[in-house]
C-alpha distance (Angstrom), angle and dihedral (degrees) to the residues before:
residue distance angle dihedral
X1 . . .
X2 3.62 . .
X3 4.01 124.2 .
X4 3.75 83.1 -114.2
X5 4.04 90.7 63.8
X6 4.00 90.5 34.6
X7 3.55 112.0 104.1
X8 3.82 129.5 -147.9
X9 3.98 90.7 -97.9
X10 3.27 92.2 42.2
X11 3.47 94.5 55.6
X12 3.50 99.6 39.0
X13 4.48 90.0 61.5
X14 3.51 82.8 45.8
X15 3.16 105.8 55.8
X16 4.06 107.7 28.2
X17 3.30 106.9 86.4
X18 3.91 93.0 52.3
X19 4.12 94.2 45.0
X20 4.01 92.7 43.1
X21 4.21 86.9 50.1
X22 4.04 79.3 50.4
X23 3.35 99.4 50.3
X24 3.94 98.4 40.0
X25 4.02 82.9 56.4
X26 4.15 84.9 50.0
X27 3.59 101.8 48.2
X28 4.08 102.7 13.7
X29 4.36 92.6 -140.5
X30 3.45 115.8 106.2
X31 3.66 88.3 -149.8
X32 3.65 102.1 46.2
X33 3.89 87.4 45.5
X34 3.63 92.7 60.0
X35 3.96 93.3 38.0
X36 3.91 87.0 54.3
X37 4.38 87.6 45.8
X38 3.71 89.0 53.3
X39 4.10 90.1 55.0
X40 3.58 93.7 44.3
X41 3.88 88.5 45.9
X42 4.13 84.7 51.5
X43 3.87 97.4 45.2
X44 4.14 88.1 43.6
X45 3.83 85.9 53.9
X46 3.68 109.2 55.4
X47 3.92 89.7 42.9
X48 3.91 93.1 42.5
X49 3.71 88.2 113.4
X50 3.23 95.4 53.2
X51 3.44 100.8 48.4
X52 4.02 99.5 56.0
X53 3.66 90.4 44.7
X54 3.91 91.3 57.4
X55 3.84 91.1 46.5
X56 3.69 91.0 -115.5
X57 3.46 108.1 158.0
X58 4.25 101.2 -126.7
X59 3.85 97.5 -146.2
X60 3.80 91.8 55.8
X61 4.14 84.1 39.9
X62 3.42 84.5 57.8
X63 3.49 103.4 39.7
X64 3.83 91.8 60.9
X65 4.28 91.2 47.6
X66 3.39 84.3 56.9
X67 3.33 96.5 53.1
X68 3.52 99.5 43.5
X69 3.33 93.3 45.8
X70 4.35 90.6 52.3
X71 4.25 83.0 53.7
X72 3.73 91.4 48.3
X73 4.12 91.3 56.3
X74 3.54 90.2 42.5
X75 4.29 96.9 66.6
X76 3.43 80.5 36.2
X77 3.67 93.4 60.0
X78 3.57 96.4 24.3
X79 3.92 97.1 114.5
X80 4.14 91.8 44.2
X81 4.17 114.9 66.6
X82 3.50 118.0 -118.5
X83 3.95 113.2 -111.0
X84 3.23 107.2 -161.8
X85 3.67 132.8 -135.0
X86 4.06 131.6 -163.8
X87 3.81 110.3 -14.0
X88 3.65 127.0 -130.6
X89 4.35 98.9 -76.8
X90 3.96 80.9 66.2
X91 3.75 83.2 55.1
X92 3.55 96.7 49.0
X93 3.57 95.7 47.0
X94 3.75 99.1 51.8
X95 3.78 88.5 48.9
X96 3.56 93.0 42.4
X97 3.39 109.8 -127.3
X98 3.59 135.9 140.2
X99 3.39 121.2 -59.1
X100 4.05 103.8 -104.9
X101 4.02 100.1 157.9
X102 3.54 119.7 56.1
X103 3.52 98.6 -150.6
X104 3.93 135.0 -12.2
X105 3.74 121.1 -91.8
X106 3.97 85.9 50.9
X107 3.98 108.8 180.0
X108 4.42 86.6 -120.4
X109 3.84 79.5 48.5
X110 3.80 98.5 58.2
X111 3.90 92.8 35.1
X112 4.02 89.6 51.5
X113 3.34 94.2 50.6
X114 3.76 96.3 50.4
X115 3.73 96.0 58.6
X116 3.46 129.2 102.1
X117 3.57 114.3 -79.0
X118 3.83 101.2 -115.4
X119 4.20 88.4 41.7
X120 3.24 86.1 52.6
X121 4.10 93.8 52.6
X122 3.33 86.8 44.7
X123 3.92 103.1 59.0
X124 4.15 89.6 35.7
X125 3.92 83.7 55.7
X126 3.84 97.1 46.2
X127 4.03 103.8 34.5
X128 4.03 100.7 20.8
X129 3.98 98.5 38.3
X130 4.05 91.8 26.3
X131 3.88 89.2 -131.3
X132 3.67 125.1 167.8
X133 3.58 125.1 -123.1
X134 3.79 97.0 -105.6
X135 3.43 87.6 51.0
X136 3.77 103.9 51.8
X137 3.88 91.2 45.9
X138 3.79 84.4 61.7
X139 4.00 98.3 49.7
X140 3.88 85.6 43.7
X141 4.13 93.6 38.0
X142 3.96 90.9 -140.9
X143 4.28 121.0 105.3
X144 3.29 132.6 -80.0
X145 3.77 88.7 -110.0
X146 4.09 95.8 61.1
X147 3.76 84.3 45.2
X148 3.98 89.6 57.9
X149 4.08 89.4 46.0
X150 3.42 93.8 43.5
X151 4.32 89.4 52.5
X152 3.90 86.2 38.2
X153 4.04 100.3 54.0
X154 4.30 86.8 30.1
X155 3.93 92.3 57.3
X156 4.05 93.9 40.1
X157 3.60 84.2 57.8
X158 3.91 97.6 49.4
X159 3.36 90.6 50.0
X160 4.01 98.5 50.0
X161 3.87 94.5 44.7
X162 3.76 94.0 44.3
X163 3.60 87.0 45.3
X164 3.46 85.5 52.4
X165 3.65 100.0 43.9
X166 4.25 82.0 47.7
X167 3.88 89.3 57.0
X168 3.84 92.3 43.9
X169 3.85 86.2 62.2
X170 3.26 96.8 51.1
C-alpha cells in the first residue's frame, strides 16, 4: 500500500512501535516518550492532508516532530535533572520486539542518556533509525556538517566511557 492509500490509523499502528523506541532513545522516560508520541501523533493528524498531498513521506514527517519536539523539552528542562523512569527493555517489551538489552541500566544505556541532547538525536537518528546524513540534517534543520560533528564527538565519547566502564569491570 502506498502512503497515499495509508490512512491516519493505519499509519499510526504502523508506525508506533518504531517512533516510541525512537523517542525513548531521545528522551530516556518511558512516560515522557509516549507523552511526546501522542503530540506528534496530534500535530501529524490535523496536517495529514497536507502531508500526502505534498508527497511527504509521514513516517519521516513524523520522525522529525518527534524530534523537534524531544529538543524543545530539553531547554525547557534544561535547569531541572532528568529522573528517569523505565529504560528502553520496558520499551521493547511493550512493543514486542526482540529482546536487544539484557537487562536495564545497560552501560550504552547510561552513556546514551548522558549525552547532549542533540548528540544524542543525532546517533538515535543515524544508528537506531538507519538515517542518512542528508536526511537527519533535515529532521534536525541544521547541515550535514554539524550532523557529522555531532556523530564524531557523540561516538568518541561512547567509546571512552564504555571503555571506561569495560576497565572498571575488570
Amino acid at each position: 500500500m502506498s502512503d497515499d492509500e495509508l490512512t491516519f490509523d493505519e499509519f499510526v499502528v504502523a508506525s508506533a512501535g518504531r517512533l516510541l523506541r525512537t523517542a525513548v532513545f531521545l528522551v530516556y522516560d518511558r512516560h515522557l516518550a509516549e507523552d511526546l508520541l501522542q503530540t506528534t501523533y496530534e500535530r501529524v493528524a490535523r496536517r495529514w492532508a497536507r502531508i500526502l498531498r505534498g508527497g511527504h513521506q509521514p513516517e519521516a514527517y513524523a520522525r522529525k516532530v518527534l524530534v523537534n519536539l524531544a529538543i524543545d523539552h530539553h531547554k525547557r528542562r534544561r535547569r531541572r535533572p532528568d529522573v528517569l523512569v523505565g529504560g528502553t527493555g520496558d520499551v521493547e517489551r511493550l512493543t514486542g520486539a526482540r529482546q536487544a538489552y539484557d537487562a536495564e541500566g545497560t552501560p550504552l544505556d547510561d552513556v546514551l542518556a548522558a549525552l547532549p541532547v542533540k548528540q544524542r538525536a543525532v546517533v538515535v537518528l543515524r544508528y537506531w533509525c538507519d538515517l542518512s546524513e542528508h536526511e537527519i540534517a533535515e529532521a534536525l534543520g541544521i547541515s550535514r556538517g554539524t550532523v557529522k560533528s555531532h556523530t564524531s564527538r557523540a561516538m568518541a565519547t561512547l567509546r571512552r566511557q564504555l571503555s571506561e566502564e569495560g576497565a572498571a569491570h575488570e
